[in-house]
N, C-alpha and C positions, 0 to 999 in steps of 0.2 A: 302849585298846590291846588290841583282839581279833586283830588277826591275828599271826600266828605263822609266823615264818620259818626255814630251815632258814640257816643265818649261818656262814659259812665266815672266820674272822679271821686272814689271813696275815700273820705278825708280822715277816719275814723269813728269815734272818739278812740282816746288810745285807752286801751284795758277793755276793750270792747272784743277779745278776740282778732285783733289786727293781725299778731304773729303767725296765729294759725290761716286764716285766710291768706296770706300773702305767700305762704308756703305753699297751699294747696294751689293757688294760681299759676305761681311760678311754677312748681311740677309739672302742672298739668295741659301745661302750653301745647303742645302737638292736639290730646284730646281736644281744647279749646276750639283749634284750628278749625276741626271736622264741622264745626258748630260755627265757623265764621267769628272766633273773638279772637280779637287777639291782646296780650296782657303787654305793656310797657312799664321795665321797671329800668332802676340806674344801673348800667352795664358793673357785675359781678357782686350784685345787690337783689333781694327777692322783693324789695317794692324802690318807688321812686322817690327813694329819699334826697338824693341830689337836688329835684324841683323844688321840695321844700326849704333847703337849704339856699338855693340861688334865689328864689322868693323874697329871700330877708334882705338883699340889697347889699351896701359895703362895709355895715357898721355893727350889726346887731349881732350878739354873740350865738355861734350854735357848736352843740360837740359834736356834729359830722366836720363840718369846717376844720374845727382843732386837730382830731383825727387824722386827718388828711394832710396836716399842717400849711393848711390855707390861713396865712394871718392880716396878710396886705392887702388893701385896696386893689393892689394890681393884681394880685393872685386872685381873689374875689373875681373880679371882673373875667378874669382869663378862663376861670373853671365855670364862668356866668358863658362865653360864647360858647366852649365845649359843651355843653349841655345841653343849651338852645341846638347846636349844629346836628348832636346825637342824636335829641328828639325828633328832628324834623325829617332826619334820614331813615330814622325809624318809621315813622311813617309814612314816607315814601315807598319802602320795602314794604310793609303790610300785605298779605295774599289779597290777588282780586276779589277774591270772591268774600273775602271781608267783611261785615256790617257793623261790628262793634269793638270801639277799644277801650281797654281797662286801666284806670290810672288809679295805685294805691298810696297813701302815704298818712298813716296817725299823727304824723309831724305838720301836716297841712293845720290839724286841730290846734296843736300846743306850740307850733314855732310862729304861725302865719297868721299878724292880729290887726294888721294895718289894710283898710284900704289901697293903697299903692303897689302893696305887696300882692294881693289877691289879684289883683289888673295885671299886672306881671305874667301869672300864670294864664290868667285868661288870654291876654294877649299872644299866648305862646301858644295855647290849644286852640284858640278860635280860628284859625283857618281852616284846620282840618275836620273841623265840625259840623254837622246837622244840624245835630243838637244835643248837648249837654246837659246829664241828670249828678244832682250831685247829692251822695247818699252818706248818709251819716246816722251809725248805731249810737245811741242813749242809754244811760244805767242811773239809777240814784246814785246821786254825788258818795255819798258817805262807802259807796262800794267802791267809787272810782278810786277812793283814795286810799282804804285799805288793801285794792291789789295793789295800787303803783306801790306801796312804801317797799315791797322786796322789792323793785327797779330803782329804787329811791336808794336803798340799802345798797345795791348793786354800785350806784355811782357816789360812793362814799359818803351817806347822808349820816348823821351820827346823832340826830334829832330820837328823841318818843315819838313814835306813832300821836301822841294824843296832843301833843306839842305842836306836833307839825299839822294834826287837822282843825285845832284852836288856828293858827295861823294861815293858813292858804284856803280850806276849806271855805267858802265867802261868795256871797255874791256878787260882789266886785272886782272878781277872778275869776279872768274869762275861760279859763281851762276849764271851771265846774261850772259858768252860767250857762247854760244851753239855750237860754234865749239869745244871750248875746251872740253867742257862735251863730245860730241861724238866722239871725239878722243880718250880721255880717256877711255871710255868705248870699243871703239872699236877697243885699241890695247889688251883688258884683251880678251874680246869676240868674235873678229872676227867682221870686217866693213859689213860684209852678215850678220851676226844674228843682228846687229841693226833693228829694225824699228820705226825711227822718225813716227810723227805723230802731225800735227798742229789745234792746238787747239784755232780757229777763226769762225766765225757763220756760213762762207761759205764755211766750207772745213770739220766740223765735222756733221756727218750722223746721219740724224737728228736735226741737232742741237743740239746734246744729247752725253754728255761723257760717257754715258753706252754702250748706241747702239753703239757709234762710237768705243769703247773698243771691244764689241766682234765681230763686222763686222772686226777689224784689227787681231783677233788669228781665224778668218773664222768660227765664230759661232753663231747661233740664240742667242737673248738676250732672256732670260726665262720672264714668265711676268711679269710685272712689281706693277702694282694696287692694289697687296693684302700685300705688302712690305709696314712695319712701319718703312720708314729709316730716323729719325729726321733729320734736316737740322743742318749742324754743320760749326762753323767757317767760318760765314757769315759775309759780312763787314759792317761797321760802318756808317753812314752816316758822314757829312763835318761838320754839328753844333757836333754832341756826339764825331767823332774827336778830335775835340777842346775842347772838354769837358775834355775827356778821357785824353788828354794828360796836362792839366790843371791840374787835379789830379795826373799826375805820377810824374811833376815836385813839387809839393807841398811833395810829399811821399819820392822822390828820397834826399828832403834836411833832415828829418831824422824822429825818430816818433814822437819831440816835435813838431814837424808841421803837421804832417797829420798822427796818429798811423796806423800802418796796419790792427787794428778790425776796422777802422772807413773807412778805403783806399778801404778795401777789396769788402763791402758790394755796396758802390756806384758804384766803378769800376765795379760792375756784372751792375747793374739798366742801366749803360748808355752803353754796352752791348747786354741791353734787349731790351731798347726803343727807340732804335736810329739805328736799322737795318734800311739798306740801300745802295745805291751806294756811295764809298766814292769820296774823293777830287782827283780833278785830277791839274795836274802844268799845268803852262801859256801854251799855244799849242806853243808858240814860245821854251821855254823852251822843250818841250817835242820833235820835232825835229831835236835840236839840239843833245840830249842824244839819240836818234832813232837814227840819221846817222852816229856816232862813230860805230855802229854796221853793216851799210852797208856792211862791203869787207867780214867780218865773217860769215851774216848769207848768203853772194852772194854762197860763196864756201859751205855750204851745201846744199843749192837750185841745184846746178850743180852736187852734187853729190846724192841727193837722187830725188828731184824733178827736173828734167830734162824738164818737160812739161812747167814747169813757167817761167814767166818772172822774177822774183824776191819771196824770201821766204813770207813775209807779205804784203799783202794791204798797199798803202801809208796811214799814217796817214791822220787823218779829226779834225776839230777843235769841241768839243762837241758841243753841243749846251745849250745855257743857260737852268739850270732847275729853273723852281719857288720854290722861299725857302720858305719854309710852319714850320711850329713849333706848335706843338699841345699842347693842356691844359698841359697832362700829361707829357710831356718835358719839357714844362717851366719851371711846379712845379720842375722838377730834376733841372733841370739849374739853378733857386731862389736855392733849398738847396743847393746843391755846392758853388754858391755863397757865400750867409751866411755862410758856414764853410771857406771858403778858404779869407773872408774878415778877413782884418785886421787893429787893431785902426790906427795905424803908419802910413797907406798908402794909397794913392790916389787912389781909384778904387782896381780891382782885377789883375793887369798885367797876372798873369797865364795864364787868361782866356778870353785875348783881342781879340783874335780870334772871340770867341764866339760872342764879341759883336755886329760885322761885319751881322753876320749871323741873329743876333735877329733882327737888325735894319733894314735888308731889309726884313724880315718879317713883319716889322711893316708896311713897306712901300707898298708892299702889300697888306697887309689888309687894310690900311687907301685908295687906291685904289679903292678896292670893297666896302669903305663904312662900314665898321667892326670898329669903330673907339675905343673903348673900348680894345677893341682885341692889335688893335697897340697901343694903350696907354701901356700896358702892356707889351708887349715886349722892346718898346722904353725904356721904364722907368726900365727893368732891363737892355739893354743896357747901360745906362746912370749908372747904379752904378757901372757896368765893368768899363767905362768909361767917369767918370765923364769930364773930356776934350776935348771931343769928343764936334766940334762946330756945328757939322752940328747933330747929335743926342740932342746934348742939344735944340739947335733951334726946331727939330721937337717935341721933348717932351713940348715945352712951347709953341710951333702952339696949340698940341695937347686938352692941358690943357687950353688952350683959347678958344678953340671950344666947348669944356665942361662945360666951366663956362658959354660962351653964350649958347648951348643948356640948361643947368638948369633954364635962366633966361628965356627962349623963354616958354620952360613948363610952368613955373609959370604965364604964360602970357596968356596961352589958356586957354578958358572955360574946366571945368569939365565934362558939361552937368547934366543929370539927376540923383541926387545918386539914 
């Protein structure tokens, strides 16, 4: 192991744009080359999630492991030399002409919290190394955890959103302390080879987690426009939310309720059709869980950004968005329904969320005059929620308006057949 690389280890945070960067890496490996980088990810993997996972040692639970069905100590250990062996052969192959390698993995942030753990990997890159920058993107907490809950939702969470950021959102969770994380990191690496990096609209170049990735290891971003890098691990909007987690609670009670050939297939549809920005908590709520992090992320702003007043922009309260719900969503929402109804009970509770959502849609379009439209929605509202007073009342506006428009037709001339 003579040669020596200059090893750039980007640990995340995850929601940070990880997915996209890790894809445009992985594509772009040939252009890389020209430029002397080379990317190292787990063989049939777009980043190095394998490291992260062998990191954790023999005990501690991870879902690549499970996946894989690595459950034993022995397994552990046997997929711990293959990996080590992969790595080292991989850079032994590296082009001569070589000077920098790229190690990715957002699992580094959220699986990798020990000590002995972090020495591990070191221990595995430090031959090959010069020296080693390790880079890690920052967001305010309260955003971290509004993107993760559609990857949250993804891996069957069945939690509220405001539930779960009452609960994890904390500074004693080291997924959202960012002092902690760079502490950690930067007694294994050294507080100089850190380089934070905030990932907010005003502070990343361009606006872009590419560019702003290779402007921070001081290098041109290769082109971009001929790169097929699919979008991956996009979030959900606030109605397929509620959809999404409507399903995972009906799944999670067992398969005489919801089998998993029938769980599986819808869970991809709402997924598919319900990309978008998801839900965010009350801004009062959201404040509140933002300034429990004040004094934490105050002391990394004074030690890496010295120029700022503060690490993050003050929060802003969003702004309402118009809730819209298309043919082909509905149709998903009516079937979930009708699967997740049942004779015994009053409405769908699962999926009460949902009906929130349909009925200011309804409202809406009965707005613009679409009245057919919010018939339709109201009216699967109303089978979520048959109790609901103020949706029953407008589905029977509704239905009034209907029966006089049919009578008002009948009442005009035809004209000329």
């Amino acid at each position: 192991m003579s040669r020596n690389f200059r090893i750039v280890l980007h640990i995340g945070t995850e929601k940070t744009g990880t997915t996209t960067l890790q894809g445009y890496l992985h594509a772009a490996q040939e252009e890389l080359r020209k430029q002397g980088v080379a990317y190292y990810s787990t063989p049939g993997r777009s980043e190095a999630r394998a490291l992260a996972a062998c990191a954790l040692g023999d005990k501690a639970p991870d879902d690549f492991l499970k996946q894989q069905g690595i459950e034993t100590v022995a397994q552990r250990q046997a997929l711990r030399e293959t990996v080590e062996k992969d790595f080292h052969e991989a850079m032994a192959a590296v082009a001569d002409d070589a000077h920098t390698v790229v190690i990715s993995s957002e699992h580094f942030h959220s699986r990798v919290r020990q000590p002995w753990q972090v020495q591990w990997l070191k221990e595995l890159i430090e031959p090959w190394a010069s020296e080693i920058q390790v880079i890690v993107y920052l967001r305010p907490q309260v955003e971290m955890l509004t993107s993760f809950y559609s990857t949250a939702l993804r891996n069957g969470e069945v939690r509220a959103l405001d539930a779960i950021g009452e609960k994890v959102c904390r500074p004693r969770n080291h997924f959202y302390n960012f002092k902690s994380l760079l502490s950690f990191w930067g007694a294994a690496f050294g507080r100089d080879n850190l380089m934070p990096r905030l990932f907010t609209s005003d502070d990343l170049v361009q606006q872009d987690i590419v560019a702003d990735f290779f402007e921070a290891i001081g290098m041109s971003t290769p082109e971009r426009w001929d790169l097929n890098v699919p979008r991956k691990n996009e979030s959900i909007n606030p109605l397929g939310q509620a959809l999404l987690r409507g399903l995972n609670q009906a799944h999670k009670r067992g398969e005489g309720w919801l089998p998993t050939d029938e769980y599986r297939p819808l869970a991809r549809k709402v997924q598919q059709f319900f990309v978008g920005s998801g839900e965010r908590l009350p801004f009062d709520q959201e404040k509140v869980l933002q300034a429990a992090f004040d004094d934490s992320n105050q002391w990394i702003c004074e030690h890496w950004f010295g120029e700022r007043e503060r690490l993050f922009p003050p929060l802003t309260a969003g702004k309402p968005r118009p809730v819209t719900v298309s043919d082909e969503q509905l149709r998903l929402v009516e079937a979930v329904t009708t699967r997740l109804d049942q004779p015994d009970k009053k409405g769908v509770p699962e999926l009460n969320r949902c009906a929130d959502y349909l009925r200011d849609a309804a409202v809406a379009l009965e707005k613009a005059d679409d009245l057919a439209a919010a018939r339709k929605r109201m009216a699967l509202a109303h089978v979520i929620r048959p109790q609901g007073p103020f949706i029953a009342r407008k589905l029977d506006e509704y239905e009034k308006q209907r029966g006089w428009l049919s009578r008002l037709k009948g009442w005009l001339p035809l004209g000329d057949a």
